[in-house]
C-alpha positions in Angstrom: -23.9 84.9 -117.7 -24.5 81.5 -116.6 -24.6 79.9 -120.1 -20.9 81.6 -120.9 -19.8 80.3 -117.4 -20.8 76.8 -118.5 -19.2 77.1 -121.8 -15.8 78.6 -120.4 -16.0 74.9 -117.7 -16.3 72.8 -120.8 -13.4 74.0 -122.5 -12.0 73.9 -119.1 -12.7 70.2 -118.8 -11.8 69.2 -122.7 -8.8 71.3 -122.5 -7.7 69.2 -119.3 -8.1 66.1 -121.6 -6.6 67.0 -124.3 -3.7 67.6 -122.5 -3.3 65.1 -120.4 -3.7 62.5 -124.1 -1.3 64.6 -125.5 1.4 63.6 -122.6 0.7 60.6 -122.5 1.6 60.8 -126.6 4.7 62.3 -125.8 5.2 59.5 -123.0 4.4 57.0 -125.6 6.4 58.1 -127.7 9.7 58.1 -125.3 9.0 54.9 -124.5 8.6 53.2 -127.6 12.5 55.0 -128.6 14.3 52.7 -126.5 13.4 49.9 -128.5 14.0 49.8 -132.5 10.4 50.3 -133.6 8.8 49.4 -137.0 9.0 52.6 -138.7 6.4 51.3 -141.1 4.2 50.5 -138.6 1.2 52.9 -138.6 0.8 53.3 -135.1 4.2 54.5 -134.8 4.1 56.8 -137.8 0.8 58.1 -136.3 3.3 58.9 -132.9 5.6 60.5 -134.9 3.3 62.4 -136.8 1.7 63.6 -134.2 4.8 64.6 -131.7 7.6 65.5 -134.3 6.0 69.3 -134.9 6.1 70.0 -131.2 9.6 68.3 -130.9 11.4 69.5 -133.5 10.6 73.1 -132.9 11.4 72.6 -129.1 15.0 71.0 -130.7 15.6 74.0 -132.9 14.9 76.9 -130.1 16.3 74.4 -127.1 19.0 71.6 -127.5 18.3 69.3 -125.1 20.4 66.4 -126.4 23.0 65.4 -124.1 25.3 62.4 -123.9 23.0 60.5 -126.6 19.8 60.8 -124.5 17.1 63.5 -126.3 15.4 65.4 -123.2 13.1 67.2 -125.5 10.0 64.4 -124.6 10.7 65.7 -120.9 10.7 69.2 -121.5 7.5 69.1 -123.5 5.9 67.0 -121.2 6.6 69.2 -118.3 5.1 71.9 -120.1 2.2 70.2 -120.8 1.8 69.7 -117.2 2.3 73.1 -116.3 -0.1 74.3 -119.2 -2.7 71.8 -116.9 -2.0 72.8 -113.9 -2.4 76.4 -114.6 -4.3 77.1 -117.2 -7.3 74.6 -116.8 -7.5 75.9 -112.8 -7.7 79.7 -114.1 -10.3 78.6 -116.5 -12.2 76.9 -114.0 -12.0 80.0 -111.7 -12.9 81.9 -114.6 -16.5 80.2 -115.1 -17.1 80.1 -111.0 -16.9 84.2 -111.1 -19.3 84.4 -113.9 -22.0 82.5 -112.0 
């Protein structure tokens, strides 16, 4: 059981990463909207790219634009926190019950 116990901690511990480059995408991303970006520019179309599935689903299901500010970015972000805080600790608890 100890080799599923290890395997359940790694995807613990990449999960945890994942996550945490994925907000700072998001936070990236929220950032570089309060200044007129290239939209050319490829690290900006690889932003968008990359965040605009996540956003525009979270748009169509929750409108979180108020007064001209889009509070989507938080929303997603915060729930990429949660998913981190929660899941990655179960998982981890997971693999230390297996040992």
């Amino acid at each position: 059981m100890f080799i599923l116990a290890n395997f359940i901690k790694s995807i613990a511990s990449i999960l945890h990463i994942l996550l945490n480059l994925y907000m700072w995408v998001f936070i990236i991303r929220a950032l570089i909207s309060w200044v007129s970006p290239d939209p050319y520019n490829p690290i900006v179309r690889f932003l968008y790219n990359v965040t605009d599935p996540v956003m525009n689903r979270v748009r169509r299901y929750i409108p979180l634009y108020v007064g001209g500010i889009d509070f989507s970015p938080m929303a997603i972000i915060l729930a990429l926190i949660f998913l981190d805080s929660f899941l990655v600790p179960s998982l981890y608890q997971l693999a230390a019950r297996l040992y």
